[in-house]
N, CA, C and O atoms as a GROMACS GRO file, in nm:
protein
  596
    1UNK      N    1  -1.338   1.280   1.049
    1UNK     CA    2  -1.229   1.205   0.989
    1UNK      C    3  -1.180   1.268   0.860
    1UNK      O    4  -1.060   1.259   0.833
    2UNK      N    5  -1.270   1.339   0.770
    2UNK     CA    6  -1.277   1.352   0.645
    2UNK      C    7  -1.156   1.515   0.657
    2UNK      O    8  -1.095   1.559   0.560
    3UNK      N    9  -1.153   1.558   0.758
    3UNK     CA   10  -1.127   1.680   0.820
    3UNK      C   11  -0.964   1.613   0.855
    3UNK      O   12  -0.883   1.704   0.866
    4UNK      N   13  -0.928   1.529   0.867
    4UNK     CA   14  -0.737   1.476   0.944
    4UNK      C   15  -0.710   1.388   0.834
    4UNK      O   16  -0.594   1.348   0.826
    5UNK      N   17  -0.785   1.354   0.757
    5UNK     CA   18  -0.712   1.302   0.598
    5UNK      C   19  -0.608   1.336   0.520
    5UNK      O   20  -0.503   1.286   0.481
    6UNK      N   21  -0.689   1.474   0.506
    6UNK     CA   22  -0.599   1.538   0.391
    6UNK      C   23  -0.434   1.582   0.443
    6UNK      O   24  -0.332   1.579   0.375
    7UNK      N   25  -0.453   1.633   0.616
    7UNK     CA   26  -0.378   1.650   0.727
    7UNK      C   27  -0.250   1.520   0.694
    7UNK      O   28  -0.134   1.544   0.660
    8UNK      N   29  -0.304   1.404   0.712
    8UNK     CA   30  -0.240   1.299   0.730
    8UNK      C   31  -0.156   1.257   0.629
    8UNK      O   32  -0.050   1.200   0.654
    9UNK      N   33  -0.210   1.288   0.471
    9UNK     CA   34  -0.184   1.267   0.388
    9UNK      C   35  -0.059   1.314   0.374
    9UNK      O   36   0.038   1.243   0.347
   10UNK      N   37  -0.055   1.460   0.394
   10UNK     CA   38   0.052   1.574   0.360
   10UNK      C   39   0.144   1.514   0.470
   10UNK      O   40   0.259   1.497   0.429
   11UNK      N   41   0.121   1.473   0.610
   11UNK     CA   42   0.248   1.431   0.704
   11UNK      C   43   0.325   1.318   0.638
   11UNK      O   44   0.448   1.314   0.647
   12UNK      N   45   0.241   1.205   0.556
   12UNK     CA   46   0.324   1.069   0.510
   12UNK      C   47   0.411   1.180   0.373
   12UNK      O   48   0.534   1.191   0.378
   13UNK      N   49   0.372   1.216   0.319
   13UNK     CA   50   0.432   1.338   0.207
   13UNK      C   51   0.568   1.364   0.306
   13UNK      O   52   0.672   1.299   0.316
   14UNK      N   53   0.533   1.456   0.358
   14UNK     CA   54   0.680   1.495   0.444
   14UNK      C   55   0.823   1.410   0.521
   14UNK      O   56   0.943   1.427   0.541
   15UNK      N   57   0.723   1.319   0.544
   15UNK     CA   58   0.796   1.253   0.616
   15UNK      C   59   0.955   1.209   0.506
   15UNK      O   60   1.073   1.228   0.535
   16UNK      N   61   0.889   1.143   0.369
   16UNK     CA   62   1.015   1.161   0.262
   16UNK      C   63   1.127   1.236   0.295
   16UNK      O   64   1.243   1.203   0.270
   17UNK      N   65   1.098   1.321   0.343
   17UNK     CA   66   1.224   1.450   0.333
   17UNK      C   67   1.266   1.457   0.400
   17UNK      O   68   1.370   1.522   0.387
   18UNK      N   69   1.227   1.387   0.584
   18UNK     CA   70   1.266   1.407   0.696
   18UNK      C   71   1.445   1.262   0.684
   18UNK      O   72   1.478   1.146   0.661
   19UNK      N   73   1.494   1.403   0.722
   19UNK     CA   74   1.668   1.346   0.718
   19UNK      C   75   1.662   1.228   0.816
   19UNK      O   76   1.597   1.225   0.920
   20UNK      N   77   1.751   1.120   0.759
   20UNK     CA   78   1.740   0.999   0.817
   20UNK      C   79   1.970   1.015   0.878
   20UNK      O   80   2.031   0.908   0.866
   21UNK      N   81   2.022   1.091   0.910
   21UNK     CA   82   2.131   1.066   0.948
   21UNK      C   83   2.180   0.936   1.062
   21UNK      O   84   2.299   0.948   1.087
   22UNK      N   85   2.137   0.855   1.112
   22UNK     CA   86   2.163   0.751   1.225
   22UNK      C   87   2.087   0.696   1.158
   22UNK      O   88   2.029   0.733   1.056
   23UNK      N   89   2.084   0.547   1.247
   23UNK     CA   90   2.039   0.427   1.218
   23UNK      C   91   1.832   0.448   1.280
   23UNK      O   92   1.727   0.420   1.224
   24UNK      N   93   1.865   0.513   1.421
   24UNK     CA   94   1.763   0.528   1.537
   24UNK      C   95   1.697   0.704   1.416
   24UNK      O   96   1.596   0.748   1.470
   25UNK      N   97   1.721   0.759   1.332
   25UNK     CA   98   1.708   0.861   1.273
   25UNK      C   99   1.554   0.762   1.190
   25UNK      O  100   1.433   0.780   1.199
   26UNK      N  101   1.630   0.669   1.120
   26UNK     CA  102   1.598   0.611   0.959
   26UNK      C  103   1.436   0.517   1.076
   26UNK      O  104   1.316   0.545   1.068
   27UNK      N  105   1.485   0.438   1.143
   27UNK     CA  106   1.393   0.349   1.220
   27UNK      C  107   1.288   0.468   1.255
   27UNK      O  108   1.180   0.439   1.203
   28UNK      N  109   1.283   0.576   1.316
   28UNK     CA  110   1.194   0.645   1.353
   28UNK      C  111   1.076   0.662   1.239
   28UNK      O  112   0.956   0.635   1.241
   29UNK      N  113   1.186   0.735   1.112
   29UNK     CA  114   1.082   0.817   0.954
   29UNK      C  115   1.007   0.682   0.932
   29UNK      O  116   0.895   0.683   0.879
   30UNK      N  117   1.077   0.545   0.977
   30UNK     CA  118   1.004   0.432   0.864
   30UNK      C  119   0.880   0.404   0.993
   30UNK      O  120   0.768   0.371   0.951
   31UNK      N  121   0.892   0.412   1.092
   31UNK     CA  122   0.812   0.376   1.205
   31UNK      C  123   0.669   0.485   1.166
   31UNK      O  124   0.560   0.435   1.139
   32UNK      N  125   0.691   0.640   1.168
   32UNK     CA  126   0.587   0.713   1.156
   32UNK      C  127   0.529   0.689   1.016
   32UNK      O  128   0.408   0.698   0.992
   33UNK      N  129   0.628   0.657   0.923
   33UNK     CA  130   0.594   0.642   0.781
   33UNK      C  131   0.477   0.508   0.818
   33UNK      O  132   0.358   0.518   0.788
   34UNK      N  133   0.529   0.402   0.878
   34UNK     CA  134   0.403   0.278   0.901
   34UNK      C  135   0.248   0.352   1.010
   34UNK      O  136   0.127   0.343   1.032
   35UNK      N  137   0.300   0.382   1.026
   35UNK     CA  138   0.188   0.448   1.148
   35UNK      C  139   0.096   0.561   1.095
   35UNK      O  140  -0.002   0.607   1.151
   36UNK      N  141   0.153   0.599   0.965
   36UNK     CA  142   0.042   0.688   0.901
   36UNK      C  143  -0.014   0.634   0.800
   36UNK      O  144  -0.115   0.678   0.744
   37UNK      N  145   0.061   0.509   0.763
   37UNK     CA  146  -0.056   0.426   0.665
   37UNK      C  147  -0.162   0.342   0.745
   37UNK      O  148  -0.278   0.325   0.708
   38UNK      N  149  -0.116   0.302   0.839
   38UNK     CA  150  -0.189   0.228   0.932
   38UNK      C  151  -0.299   0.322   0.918
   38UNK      O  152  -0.396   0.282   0.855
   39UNK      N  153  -0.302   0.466   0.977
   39UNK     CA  154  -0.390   0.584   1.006
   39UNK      C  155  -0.510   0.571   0.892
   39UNK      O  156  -0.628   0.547   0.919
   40UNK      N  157  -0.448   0.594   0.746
   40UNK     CA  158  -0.496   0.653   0.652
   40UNK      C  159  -0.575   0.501   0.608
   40UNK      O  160  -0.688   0.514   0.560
   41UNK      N  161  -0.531   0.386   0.620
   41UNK     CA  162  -0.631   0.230   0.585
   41UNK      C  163  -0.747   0.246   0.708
   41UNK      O  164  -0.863   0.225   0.673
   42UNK      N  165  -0.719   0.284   0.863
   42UNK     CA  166  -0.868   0.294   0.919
   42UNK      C  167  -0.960   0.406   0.870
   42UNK      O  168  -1.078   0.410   0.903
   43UNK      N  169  -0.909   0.487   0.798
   43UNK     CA  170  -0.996   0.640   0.836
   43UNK      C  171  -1.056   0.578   0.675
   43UNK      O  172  -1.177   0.586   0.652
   44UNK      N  173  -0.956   0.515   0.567
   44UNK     CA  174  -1.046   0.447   0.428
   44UNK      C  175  -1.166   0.365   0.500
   44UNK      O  176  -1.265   0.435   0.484
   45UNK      N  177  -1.194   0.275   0.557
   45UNK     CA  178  -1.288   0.204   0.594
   45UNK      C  179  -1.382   0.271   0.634
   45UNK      O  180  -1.501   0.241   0.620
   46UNK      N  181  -1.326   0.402   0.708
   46UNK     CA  182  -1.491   0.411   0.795
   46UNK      C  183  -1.591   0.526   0.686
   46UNK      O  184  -1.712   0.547   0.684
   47UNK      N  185  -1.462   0.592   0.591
   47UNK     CA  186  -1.566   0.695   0.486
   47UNK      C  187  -1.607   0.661   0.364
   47UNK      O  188  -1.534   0.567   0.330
   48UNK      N  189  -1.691   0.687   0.271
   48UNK     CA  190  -1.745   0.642   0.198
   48UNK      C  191  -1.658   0.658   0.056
   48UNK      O  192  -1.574   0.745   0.032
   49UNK      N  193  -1.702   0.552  -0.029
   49UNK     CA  194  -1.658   0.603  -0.139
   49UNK      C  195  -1.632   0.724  -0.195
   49UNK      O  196  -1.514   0.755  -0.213
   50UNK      N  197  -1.734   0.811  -0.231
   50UNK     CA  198  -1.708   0.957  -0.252
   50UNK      C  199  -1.639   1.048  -0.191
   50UNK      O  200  -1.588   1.148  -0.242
   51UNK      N  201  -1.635   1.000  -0.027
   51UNK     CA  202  -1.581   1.093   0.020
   51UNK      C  203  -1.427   1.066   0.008
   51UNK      O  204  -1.351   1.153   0.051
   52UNK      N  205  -1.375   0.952  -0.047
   52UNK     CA  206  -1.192   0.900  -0.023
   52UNK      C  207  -1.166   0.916  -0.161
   52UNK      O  208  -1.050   0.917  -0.203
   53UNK      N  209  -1.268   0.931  -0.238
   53UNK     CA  210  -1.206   0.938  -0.386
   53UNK      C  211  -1.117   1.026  -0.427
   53UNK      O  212  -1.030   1.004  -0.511
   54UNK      N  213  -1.140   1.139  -0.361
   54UNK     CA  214  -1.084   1.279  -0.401
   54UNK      C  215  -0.907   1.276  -0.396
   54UNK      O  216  -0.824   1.343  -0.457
   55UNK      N  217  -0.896   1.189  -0.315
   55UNK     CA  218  -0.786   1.139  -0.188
   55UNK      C  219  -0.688   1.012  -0.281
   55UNK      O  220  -0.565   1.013  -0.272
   56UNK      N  221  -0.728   0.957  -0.327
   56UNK     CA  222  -0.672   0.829  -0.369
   56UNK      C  223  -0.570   0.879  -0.388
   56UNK      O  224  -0.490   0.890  -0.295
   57UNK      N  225  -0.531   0.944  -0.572
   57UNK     CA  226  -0.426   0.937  -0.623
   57UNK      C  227  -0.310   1.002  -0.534
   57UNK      O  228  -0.199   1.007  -0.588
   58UNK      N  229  -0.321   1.047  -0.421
   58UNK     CA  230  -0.240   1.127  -0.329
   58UNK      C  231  -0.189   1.038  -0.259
   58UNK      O  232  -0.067   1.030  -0.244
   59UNK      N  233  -0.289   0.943  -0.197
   59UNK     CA  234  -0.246   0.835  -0.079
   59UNK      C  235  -0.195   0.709  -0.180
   59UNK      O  236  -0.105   0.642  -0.130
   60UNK      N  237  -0.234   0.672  -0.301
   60UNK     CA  238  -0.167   0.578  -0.385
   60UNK      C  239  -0.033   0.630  -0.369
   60UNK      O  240   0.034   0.584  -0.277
   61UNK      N  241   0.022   0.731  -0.455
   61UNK     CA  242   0.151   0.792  -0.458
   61UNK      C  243   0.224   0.805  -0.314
   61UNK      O  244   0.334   0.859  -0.324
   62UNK      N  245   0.203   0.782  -0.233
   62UNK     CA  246   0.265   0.806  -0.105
   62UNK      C  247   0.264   0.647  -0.055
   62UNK      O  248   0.372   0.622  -0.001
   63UNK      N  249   0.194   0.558  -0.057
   63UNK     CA  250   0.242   0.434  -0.019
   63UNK      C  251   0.326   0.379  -0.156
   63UNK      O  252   0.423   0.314  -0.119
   64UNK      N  253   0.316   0.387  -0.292
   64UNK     CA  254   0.408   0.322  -0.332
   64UNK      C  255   0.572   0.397  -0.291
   64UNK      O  256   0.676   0.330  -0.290
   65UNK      N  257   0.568   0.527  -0.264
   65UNK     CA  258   0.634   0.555  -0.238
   65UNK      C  259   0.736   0.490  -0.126
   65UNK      O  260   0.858   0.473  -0.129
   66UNK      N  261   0.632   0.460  -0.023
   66UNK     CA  262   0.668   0.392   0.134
   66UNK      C  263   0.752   0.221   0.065
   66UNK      O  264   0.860   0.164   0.079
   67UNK      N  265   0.651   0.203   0.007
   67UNK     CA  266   0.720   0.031  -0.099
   67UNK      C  267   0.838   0.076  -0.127
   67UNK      O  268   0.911  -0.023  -0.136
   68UNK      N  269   0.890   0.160  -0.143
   68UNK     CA  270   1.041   0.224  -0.228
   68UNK      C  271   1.127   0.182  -0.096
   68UNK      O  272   1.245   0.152  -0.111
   69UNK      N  273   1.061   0.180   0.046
   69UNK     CA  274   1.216   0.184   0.104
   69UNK      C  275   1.250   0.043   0.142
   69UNK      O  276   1.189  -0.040   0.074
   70UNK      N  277   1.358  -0.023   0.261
   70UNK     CA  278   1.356  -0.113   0.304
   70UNK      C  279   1.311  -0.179   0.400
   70UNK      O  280   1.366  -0.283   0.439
   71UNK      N  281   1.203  -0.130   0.454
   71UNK     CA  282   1.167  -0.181   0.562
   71UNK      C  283   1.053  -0.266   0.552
   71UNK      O  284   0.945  -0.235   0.502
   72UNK      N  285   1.088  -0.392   0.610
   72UNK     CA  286   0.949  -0.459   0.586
   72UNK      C  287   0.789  -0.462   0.680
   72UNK      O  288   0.691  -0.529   0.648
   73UNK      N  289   0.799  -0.367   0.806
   73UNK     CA  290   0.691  -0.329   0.867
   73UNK      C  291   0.639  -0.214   0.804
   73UNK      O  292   0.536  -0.156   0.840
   74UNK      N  293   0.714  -0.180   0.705
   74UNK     CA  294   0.655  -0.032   0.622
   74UNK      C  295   0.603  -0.119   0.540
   74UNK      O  296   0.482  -0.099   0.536
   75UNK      N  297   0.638  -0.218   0.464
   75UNK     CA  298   0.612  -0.238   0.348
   75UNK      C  299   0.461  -0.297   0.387
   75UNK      O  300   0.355  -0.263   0.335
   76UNK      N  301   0.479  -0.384   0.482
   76UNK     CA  302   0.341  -0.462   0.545
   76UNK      C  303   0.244  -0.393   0.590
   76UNK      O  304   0.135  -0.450   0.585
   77UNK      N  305   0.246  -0.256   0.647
   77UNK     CA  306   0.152  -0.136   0.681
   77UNK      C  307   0.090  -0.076   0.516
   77UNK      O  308  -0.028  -0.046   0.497
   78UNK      N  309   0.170  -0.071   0.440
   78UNK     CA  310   0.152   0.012   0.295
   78UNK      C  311   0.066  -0.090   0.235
   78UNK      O  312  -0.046  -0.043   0.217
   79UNK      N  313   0.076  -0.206   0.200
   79UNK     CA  314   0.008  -0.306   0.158
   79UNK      C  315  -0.138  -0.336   0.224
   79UNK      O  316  -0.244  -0.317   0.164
   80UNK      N  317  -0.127  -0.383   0.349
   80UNK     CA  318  -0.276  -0.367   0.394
   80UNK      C  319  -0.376  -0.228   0.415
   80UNK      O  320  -0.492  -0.219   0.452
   81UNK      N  321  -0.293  -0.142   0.380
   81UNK     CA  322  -0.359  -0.007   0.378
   81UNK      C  323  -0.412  -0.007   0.208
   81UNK      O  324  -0.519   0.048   0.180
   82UNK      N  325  -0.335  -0.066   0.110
   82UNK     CA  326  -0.409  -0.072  -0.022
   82UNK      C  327  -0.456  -0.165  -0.026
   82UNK      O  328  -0.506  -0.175  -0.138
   83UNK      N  329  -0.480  -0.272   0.046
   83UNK     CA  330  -0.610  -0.322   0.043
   83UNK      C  331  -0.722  -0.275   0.062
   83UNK      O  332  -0.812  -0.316  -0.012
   84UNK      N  333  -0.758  -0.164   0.178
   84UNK     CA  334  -0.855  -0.098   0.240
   84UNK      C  335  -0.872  -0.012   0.069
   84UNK      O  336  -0.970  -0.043   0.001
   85UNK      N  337  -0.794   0.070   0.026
   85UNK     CA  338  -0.841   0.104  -0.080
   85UNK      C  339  -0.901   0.023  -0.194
   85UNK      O  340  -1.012   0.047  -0.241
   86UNK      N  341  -0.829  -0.064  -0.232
   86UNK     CA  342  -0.839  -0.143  -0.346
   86UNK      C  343  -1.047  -0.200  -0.301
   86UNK      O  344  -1.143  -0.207  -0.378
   87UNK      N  345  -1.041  -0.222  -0.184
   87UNK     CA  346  -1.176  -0.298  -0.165
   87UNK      C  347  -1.288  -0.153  -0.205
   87UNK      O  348  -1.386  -0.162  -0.278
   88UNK      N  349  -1.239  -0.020  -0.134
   88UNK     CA  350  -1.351   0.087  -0.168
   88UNK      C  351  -1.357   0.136  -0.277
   88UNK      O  352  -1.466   0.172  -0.320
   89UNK      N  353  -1.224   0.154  -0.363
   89UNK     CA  354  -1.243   0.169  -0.507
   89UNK      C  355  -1.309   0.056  -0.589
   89UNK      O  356  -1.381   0.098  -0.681
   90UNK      N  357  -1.298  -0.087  -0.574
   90UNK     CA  358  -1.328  -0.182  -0.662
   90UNK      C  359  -1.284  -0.137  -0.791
   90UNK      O  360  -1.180  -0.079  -0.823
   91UNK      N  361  -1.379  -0.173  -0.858
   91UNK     CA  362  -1.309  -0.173  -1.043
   91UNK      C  363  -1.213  -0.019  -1.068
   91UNK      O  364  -1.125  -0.012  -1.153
   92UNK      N  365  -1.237   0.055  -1.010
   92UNK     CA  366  -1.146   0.182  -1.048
   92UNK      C  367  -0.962   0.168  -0.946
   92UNK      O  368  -0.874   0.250  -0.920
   93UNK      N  369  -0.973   0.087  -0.931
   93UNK     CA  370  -0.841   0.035  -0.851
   93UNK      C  371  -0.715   0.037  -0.939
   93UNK      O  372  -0.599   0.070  -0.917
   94UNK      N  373  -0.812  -0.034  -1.098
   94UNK     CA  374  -0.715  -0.086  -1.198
   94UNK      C  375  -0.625   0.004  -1.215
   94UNK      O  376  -0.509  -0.037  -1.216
   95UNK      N  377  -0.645   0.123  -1.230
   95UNK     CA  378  -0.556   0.226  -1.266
   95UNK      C  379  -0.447   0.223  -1.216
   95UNK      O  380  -0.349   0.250  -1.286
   96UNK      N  381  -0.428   0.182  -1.056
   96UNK     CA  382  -0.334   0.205  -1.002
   96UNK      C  383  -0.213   0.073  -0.973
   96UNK      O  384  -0.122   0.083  -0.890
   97UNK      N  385  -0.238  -0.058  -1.070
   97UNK     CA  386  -0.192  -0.166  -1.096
   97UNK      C  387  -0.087  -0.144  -1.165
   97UNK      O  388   0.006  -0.181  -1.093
   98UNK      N  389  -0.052  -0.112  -1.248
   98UNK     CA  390   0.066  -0.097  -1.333
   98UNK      C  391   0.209  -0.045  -1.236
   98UNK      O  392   0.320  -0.095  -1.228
   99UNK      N  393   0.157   0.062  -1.178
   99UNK     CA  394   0.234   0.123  -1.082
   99UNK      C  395   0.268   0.004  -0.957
   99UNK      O  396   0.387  -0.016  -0.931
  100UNK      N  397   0.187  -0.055  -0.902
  100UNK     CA  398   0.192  -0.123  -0.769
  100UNK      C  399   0.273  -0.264  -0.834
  100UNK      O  400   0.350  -0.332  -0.766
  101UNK      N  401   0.250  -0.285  -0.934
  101UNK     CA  402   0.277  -0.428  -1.022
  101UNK      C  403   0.392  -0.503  -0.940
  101UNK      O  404   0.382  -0.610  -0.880
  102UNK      N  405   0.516  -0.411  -0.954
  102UNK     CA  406   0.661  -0.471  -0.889
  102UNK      C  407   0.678  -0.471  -0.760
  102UNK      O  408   0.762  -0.551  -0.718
  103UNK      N  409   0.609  -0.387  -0.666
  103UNK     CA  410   0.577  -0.380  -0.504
  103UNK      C  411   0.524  -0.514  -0.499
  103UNK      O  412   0.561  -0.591  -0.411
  104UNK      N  413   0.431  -0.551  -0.597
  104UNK     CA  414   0.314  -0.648  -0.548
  104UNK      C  415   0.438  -0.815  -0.536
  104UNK      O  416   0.452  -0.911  -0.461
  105UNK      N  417   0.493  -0.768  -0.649
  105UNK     CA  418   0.591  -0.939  -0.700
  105UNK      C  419   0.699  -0.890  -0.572
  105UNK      O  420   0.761  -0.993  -0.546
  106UNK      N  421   0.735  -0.813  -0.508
  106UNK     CA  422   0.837  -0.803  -0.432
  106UNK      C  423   0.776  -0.871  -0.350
  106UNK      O  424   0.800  -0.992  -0.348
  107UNK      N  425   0.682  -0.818  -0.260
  107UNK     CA  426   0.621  -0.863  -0.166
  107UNK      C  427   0.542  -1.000  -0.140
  107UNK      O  428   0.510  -1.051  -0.032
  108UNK      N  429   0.522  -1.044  -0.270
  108UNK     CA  430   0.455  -1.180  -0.300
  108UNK      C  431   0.626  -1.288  -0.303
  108UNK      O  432   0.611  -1.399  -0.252
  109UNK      N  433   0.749  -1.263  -0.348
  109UNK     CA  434   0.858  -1.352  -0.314
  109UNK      C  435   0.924  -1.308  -0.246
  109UNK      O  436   1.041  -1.344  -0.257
  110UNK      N  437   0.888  -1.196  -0.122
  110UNK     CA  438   0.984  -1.152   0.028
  110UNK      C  439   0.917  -1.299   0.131
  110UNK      O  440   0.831  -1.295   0.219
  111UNK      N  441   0.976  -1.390   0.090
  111UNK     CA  442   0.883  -1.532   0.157
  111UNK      C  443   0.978  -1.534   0.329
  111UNK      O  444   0.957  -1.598   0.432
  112UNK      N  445   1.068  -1.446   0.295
  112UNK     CA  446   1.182  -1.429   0.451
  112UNK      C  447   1.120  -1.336   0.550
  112UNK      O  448   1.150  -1.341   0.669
  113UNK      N  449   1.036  -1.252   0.503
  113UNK     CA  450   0.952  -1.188   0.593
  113UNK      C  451   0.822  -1.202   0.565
  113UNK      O  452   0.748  -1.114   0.520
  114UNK      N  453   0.792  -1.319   0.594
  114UNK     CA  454   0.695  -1.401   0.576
  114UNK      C  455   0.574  -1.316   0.599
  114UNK      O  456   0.479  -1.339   0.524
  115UNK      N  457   0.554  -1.191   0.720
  115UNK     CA  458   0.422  -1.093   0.743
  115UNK      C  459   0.441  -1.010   0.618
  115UNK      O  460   0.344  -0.935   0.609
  116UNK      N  461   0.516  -0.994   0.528
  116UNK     CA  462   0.490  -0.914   0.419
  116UNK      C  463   0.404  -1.014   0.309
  116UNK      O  464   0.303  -0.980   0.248
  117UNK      N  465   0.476  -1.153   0.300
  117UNK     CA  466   0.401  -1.216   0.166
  117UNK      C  467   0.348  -1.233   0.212
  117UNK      O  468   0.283  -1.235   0.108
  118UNK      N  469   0.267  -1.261   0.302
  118UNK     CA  470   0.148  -1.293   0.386
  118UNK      C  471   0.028  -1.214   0.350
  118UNK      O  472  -0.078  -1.239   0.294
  119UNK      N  473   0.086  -1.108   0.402
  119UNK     CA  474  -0.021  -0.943   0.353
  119UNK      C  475  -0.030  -0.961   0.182
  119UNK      O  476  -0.140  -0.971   0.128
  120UNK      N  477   0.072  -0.962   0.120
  120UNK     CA  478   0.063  -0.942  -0.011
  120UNK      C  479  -0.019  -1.064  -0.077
  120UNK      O  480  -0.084  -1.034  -0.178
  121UNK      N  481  -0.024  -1.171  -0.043
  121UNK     CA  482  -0.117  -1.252  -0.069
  121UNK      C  483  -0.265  -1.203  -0.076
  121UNK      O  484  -0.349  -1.197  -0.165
  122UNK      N  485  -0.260  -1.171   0.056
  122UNK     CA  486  -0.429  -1.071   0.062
  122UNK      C  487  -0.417  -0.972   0.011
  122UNK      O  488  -0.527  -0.922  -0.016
  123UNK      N  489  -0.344  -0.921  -0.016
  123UNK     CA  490  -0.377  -0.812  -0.130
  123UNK      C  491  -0.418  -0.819  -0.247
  123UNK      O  492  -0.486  -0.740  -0.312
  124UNK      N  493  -0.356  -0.965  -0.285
  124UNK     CA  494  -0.374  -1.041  -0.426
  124UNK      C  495  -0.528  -1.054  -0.429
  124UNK      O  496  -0.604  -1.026  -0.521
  125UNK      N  497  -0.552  -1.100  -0.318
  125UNK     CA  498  -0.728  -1.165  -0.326
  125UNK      C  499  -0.814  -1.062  -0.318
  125UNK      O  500  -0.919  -1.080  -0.380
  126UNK      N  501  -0.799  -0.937  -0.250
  126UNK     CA  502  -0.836  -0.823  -0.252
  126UNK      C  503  -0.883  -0.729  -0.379
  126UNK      O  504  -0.998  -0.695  -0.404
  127UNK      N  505  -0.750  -0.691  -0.460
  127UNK     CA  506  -0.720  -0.666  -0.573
  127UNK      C  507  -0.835  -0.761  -0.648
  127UNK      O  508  -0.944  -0.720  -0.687
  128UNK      N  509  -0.788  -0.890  -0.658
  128UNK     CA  510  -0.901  -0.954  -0.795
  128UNK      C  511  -1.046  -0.966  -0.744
  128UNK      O  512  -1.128  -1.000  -0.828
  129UNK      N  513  -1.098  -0.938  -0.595
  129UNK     CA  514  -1.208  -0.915  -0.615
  129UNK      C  515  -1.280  -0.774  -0.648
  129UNK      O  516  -1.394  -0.758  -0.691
  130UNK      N  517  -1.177  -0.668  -0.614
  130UNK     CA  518  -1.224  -0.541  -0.680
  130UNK      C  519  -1.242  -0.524  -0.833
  130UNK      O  520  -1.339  -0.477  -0.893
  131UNK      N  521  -1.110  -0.579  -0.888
  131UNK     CA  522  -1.116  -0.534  -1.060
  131UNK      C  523  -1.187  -0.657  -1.124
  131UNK      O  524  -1.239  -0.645  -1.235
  132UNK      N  525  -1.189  -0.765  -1.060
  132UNK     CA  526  -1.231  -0.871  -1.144
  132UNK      C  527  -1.146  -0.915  -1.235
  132UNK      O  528  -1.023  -0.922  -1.227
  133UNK      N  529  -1.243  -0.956  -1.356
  133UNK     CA  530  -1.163  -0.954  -1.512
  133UNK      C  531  -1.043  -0.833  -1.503
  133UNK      O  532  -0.926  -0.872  -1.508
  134UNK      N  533  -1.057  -0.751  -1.496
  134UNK     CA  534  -0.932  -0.672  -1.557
  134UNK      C  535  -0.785  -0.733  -1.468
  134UNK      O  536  -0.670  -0.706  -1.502
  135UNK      N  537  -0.823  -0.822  -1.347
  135UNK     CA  538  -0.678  -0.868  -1.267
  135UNK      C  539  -0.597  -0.973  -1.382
  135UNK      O  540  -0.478  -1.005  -1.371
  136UNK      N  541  -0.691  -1.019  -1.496
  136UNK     CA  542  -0.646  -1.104  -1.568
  136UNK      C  543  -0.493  -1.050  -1.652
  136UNK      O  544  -0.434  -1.145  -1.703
  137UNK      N  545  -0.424  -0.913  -1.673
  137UNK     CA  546  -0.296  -0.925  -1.780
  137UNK      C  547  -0.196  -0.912  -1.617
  137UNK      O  548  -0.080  -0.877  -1.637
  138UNK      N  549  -0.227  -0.933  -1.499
  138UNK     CA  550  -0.115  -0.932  -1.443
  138UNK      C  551  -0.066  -1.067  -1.372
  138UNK      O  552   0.048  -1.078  -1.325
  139UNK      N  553  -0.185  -1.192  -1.370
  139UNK     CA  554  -0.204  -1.295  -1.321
  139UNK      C  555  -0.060  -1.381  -1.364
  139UNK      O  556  -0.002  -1.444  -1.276
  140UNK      N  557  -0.015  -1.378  -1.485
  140UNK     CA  558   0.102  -1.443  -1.520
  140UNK      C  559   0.193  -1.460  -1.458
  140UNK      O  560   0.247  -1.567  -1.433
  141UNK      N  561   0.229  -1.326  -1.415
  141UNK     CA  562   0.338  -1.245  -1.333
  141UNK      C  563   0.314  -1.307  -1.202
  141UNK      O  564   0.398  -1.378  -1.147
  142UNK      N  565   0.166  -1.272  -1.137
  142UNK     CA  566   0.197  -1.350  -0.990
  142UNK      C  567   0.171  -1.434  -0.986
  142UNK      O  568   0.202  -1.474  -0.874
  143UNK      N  569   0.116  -1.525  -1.052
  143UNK     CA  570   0.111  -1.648  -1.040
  143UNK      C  571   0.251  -1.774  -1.075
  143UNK      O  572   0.255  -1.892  -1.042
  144UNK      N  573   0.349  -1.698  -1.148
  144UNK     CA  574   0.505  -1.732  -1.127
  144UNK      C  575   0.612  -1.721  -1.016
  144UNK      O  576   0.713  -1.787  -0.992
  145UNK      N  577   0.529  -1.571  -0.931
  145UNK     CA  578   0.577  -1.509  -0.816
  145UNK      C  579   0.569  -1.643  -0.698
  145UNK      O  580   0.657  -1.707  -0.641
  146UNK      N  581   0.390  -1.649  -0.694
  146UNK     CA  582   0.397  -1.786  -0.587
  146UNK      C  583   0.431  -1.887  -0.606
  146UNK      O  584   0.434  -1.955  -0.504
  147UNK      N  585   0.467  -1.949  -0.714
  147UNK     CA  586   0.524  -2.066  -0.738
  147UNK      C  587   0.710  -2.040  -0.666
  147UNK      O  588   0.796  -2.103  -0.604
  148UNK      N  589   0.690  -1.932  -0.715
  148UNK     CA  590   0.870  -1.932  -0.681
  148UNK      C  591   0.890  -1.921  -0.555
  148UNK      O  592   0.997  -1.968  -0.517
  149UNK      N  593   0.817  -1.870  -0.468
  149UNK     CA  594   0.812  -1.815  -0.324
  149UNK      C  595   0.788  -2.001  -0.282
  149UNK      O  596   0.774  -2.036  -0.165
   0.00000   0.00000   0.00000
């Protein structure tokens, strides 16, 4: 597995660049774009901490990236795939909160595609059992999010 990671990594990378001209163009990049996070959240589960660490800040940067577009089966693949991280990093997750912060409130009041806040909910619970205390300076924020949703 540890061997089609790094592989996988570099395809969600590319995919960015792959020209979206048609409608059936754009649906395809966002389809493989979900299908390689999907990839990259099973292959997090089955390897160990040490071995995905190396990996994070690569696969962080490439799903918030995926959060950047409009699709909400991307967005719902990208999210439960940082859960799979967020649970193997635990407390070293925090780092990557600041960045995810506005994905997280998007996805926590997209209440119209209800499988995204859905996911993002569990992400929420995810997230504060990895960092713990440190989930405490962003709690404000989502905890206004679900009220509003």
């Amino acid at each position: 597995l540890m061997q089609l990671l790094p592989a996988i990594i570099d395809r969600l990378a590319q995919s960015f660049n792959m020209p979206a001209l048609t409608n059936e163009d754009k649906e395809q990049k966002e389809g493989v774009q979900g299908l390689l996070c999907g990839l990259i959240q099973v292959i997090s589960i089955k390897v160990t901490k040490e071995e995905l660490l190396p990996y994070c800040d690569s696969i962080m940067t490439n799903f918030l990236q995926v959060l950047q577009s409009k699709n909400a089966t991307c967005h719902e693949e990208a999210l439960s795939a940082t859960s799979a991280i967020a649970n193997i990093l635990e407390g070293e997750f925090v780092k990557y909160m600041p960045a995810l912060q506005p994905f997280l409130m998007t996805g926590l009041r997209n209440f119209e595609a209800y499988q995204v806040c859905t996911v993002a909910v569990g992400l929420v619970g995810d997230i504060s059992r990895a960092i713990e205390g440190a989930m405490k300076p962003f709690c404000d924020e989502i905890m206004s999010a679900l009220i509003e949703a």
